[in-house]
C-alpha positions as CSV (number, residue, x, y, z in Angstrom):
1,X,17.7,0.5,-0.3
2,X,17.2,-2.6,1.9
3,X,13.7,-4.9,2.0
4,X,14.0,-3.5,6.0
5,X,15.0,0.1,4.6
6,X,12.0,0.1,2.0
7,X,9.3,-0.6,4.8
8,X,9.7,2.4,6.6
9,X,7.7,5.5,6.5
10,X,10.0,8.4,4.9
11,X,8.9,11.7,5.7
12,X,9.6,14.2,3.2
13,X,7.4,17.5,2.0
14,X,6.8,17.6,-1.4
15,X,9.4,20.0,-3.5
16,X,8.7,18.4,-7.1
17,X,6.1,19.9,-9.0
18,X,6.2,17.6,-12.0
19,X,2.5,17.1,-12.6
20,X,1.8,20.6,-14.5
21,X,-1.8,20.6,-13.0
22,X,-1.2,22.4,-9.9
23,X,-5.1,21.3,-9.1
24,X,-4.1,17.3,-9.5
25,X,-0.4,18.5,-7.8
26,X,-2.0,19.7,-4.5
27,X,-4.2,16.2,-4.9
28,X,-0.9,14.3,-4.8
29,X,0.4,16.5,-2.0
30,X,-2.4,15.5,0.0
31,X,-3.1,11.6,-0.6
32,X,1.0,12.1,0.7
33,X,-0.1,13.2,3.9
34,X,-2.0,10.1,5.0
35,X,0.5,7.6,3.4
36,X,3.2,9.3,5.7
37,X,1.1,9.2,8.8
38,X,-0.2,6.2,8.7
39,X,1.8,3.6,10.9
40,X,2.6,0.5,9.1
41,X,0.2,-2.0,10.9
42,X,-2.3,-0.1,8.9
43,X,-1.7,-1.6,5.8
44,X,-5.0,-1.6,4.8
45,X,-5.3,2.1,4.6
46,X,-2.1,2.7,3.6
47,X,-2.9,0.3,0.6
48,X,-6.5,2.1,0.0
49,X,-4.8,5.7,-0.4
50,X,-1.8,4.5,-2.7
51,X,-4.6,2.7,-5.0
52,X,-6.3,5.7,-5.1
53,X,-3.3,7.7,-6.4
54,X,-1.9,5.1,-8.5
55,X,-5.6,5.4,-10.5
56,X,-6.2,8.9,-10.9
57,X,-2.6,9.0,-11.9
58,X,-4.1,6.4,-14.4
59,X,-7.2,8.6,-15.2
60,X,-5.5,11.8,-15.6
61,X,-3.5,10.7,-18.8
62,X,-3.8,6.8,-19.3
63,X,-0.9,4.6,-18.4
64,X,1.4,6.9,-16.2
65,X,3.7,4.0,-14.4
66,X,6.5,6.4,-15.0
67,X,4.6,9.4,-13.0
68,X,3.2,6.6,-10.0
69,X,7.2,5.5,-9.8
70,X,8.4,9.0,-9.3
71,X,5.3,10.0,-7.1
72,X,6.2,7.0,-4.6
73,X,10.0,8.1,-4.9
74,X,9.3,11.9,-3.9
75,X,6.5,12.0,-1.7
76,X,7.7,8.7,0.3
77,X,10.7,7.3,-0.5
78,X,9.3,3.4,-1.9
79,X,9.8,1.1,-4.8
80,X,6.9,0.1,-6.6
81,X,7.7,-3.5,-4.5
82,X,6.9,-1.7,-1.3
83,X,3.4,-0.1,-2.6
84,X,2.3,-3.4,-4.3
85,X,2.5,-5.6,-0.9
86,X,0.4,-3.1,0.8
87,X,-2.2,-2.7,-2.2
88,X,-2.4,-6.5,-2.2
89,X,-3.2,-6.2,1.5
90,X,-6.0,-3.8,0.7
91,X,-7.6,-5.4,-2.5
92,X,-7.4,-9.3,-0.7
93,X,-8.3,-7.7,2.8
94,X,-10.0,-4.4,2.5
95,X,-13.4,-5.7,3.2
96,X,-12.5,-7.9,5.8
97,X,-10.3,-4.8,7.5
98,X,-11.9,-5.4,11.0
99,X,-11.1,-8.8,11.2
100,X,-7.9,-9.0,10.0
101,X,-6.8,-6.2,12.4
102,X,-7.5,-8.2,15.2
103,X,-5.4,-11.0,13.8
104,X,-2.7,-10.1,15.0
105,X,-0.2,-11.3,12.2
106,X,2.7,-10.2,11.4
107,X,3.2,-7.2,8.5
108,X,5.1,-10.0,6.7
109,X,2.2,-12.4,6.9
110,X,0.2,-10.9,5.7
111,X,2.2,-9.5,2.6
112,X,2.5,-13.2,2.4
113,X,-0.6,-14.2,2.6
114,X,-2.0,-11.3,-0.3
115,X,0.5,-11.9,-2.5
116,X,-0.7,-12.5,-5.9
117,X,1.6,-15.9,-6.3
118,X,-0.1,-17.2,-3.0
119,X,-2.9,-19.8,-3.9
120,X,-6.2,-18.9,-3.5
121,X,-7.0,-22.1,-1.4
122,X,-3.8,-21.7,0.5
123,X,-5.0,-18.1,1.3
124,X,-8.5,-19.6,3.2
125,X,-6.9,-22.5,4.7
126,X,-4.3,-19.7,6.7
127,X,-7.4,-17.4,7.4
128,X,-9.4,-20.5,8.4
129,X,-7.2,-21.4,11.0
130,X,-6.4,-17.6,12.1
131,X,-10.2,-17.4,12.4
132,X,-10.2,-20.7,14.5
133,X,-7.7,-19.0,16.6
134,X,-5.0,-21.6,15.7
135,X,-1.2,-20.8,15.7
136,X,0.5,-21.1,13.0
């Protein structure tokens, strides 16, 4: 799959019942829902819900990277790659969410910009100037 192909949303009902739980299944099933529908400027949510799955995938049995690979396969169709840039978005962004919405930034950017290679001071020099309404 491209970097291009992996950013879109995949639509795709759930068929795979691989979590025995049928309780914790229908759980999955349903953080899927929002993940799909969300459009992709929405990062922020879209990375809030796929941190939320990844850990109660982690709760329900310890370290279960194998299950939260094969969950973002089936229910949408990513790499772990793709799921990380939007969780960075949410855990650098997610309580500035307002603000950064009205940024107006690119997806890229701002994949950029929460990366976890991307210097801290780097990071609030680029928001400083965003802030200062600045182009970049």
């Amino acid at each position: 799959m491209t970097e291009q192909a992996s950013d879109a949303i995949v639509y795709r009902k759930t068929t795979d019942t691989s979590v025995a739980d049928p309780v914790f299944n229908q759980f999955l099933v349903e953080k899927a829902r929002p993940i799909r529908a969300l459009d992709v400027s929405n990062a922020i949510e879209l990375g809030k819900h796929l941190s939320e799955v990844r850990s109660a995938l982690s709760k329900k049995g310890g370290a279960h990277n194998g299950e939260w690979l094969r969950w973002l396969k089936r229910e949408l169709g990513w790499s772990e790659h793709t799921a990380r840039r939007y969780i960075n978005v949410f855990e650098v962004f997610g309580s500035n969410a307002t603000h950064v919405s009205h940024w107006n930034l690119p997806l890229r950017s701002l994949y950029e910009l929460a990366a976890p290679t991307t210097p801290e001071p780097a990071r609030l020099q680029v928001v400083g100037c965003i802030e200062a309404g600045k182009k970049l």
